[in-house]
N, C-alpha and C positions, 0 to 999 in steps of 0.2 A: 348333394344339396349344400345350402352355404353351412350348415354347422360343422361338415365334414372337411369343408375347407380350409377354414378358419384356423385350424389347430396347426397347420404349417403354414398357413400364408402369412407372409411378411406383414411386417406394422403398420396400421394405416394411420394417415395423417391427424395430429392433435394438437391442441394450442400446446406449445410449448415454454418454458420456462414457468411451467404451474407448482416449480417446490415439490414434487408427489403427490400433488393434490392437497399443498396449501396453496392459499397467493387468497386474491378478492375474486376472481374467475370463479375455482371451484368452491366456496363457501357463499358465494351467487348461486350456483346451481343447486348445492346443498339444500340454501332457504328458501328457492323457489320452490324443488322439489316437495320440502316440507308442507310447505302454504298448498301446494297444485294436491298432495297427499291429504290434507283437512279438508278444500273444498270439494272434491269428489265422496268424501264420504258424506257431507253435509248433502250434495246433488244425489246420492244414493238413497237418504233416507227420504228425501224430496220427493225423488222419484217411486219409490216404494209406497207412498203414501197416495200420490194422482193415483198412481194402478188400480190400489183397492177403491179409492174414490169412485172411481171411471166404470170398474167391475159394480161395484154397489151400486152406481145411477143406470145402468144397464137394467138390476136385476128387478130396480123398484118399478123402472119403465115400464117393462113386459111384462112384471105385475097388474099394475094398477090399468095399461091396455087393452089386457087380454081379462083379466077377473074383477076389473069393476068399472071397461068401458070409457075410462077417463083420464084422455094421456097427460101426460106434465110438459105442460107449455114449456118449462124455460130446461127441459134437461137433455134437447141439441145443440141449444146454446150452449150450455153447461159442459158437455161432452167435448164440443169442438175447443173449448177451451183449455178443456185437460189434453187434449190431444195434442194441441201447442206445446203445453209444457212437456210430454214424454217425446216429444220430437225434437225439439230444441237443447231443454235437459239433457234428455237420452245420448244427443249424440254428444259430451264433453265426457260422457262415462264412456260410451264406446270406445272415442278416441283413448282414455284413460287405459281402457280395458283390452286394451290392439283388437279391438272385436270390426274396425270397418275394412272394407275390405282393398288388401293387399295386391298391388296386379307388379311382381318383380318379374315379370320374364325375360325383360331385357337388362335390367339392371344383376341380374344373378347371371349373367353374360361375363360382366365386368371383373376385371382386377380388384380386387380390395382395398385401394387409394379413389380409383372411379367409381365404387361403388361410393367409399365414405362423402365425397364430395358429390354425390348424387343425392344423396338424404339429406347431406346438409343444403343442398338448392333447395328442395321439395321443402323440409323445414320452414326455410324462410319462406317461401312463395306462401304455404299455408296461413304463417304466421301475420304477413300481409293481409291473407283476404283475408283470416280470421276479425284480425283488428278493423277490419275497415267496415265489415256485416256488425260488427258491435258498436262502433261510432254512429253509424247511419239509422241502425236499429233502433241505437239512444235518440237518435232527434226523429224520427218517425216517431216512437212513443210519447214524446212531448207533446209531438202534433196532434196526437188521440186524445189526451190528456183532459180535455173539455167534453168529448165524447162520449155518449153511452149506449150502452148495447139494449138492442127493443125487450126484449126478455125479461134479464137478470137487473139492469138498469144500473150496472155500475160502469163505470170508465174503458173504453176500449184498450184505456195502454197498459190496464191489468192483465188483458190476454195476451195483447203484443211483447207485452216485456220481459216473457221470455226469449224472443230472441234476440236483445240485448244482450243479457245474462247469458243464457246459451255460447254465443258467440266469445263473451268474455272468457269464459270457463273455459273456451277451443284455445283463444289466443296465451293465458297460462299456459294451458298445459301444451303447446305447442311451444312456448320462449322455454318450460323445463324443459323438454324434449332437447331443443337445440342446444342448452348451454350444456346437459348431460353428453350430447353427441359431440361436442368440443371437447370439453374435460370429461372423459368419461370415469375415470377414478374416481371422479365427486361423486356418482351415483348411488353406488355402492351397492346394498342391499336395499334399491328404494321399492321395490316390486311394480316398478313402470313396463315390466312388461319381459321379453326374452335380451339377450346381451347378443352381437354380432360381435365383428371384427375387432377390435382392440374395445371390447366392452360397450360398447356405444349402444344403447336400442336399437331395437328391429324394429325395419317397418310396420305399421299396422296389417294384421291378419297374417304375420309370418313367422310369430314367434312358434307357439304350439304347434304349426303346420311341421315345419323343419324338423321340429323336436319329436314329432312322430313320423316323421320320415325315415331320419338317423334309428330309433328305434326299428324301424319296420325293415330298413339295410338290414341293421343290425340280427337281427331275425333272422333274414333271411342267410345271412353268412353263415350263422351258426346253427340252423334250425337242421339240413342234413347230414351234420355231423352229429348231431343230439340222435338224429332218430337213427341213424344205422348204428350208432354204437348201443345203442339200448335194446333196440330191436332184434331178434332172434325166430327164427323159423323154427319149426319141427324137427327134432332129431336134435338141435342144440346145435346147427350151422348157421352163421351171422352172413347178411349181406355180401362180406365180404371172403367169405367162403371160409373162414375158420371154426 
């Protein structure tokens, strides 16, 4: 798998002339990282907070439904609204968390110069749509703006602007992503996630995958040498007839 590789494959390609990871390149990535590091935990308590919301307007529902006959006009409304935010939110965490999913079966094909220059396209490609679902996002939610919802009676571009925001949240943490995958010295211990080939992040969904691959090799190389030397038959003859 690629962790196993890594450890003897040659260097893959990095902006060069970064000092060791001084210069304005890596202390870019630095501060971005930092800043991408605050707003996912501010989107996490965010999100933590819809969940129980969303759970609690559920439980009053099926409440007030089923034992006294009288549903709550505005709490589909209400719902579809939080379900905006744990979709839109959710995914700047995911991406944050390499939790979406990873498809390397061709790119884990590649030499380790092709692969780096493969994540840095994807990088960028992301980074485009990213920016562009948050530009369009923002003048779509203007256009709500006078808007109100039948129900709850407030603004439509309260629910829409999560994907604004959302999207914003992607194009961060996708500009850290790139500039770490450039300078990856800058990174450092930022916990964006697993380190590939000259320290650069892993794609999304490939970090812990590898890392219990390498383990589970791992395992297996040495698991029937553990068990015949431990192991003993009757009479005190081992496997291997001693």
């Amino acid at each position: 798998m690629t962790v196993g590789r890594t450890a003897a494959s040659p260097p893959v390609p990095t902006a060069s002339g970064t000092g060791g990871g001084r210069g304005p390149g890596p202390a870019a990535a630095r501060g971005l990282l930092a800043v991408a590091a605050r707003c996912d935990a501010v989107a996490r308590v965010w999100l933590a907070g819809a969940t129980l919301a969303m759970a609690g307007l559920l439980i009053v529902q099926v409440v007030f439904r089923y034992a006294f006959n009288n549903s709550l006009f505005w709490s589909e409304e209400l719902g579809r609204a939080l379900l905006v935010q744990l979709t839109f939110i959710g995914a700047s965490v995911a991406w944050r968390g390499r939790a979406h999913i990873g498809m390397d079966a061709l790119v884990a094909r590649f030499s380790p110069q092709w692969a780096w220059r493969a994540r840095l396209l994807v990088l960028c490609v992301c980074v485009a749509f990213f920016a562009a679902v948050a530009w369009h996002g923002a003048r779509f939610a203007l256009f709500l703006l006078p808007q109100q919802t039948a129900a709850l009676g407030v603004s439509r571009a309260v629910v829409f602007v999560a994907v604004p925001v959302g999207a914003a949240l992607l194009t961060l943490h996708g500009l850290a992503d790139l500039l770490a995958h450039i300078w990856p010295d800058a990174s450092g211990e930022s916990g964006t996630g697993g380190t590939g080939a000259g320290g650069a992040p892993l794609p999304c969904g490939t970090a812990g995958r590898d890392a219990g691959d390498a383990g589970n090799e791992a395992g297996r190389d040495t698991g029937p040498a553990a068990v015949s030397s431990s192991f003993t038959e009757p009479g005190g003859i081992t496997p291997e007839g001693r």
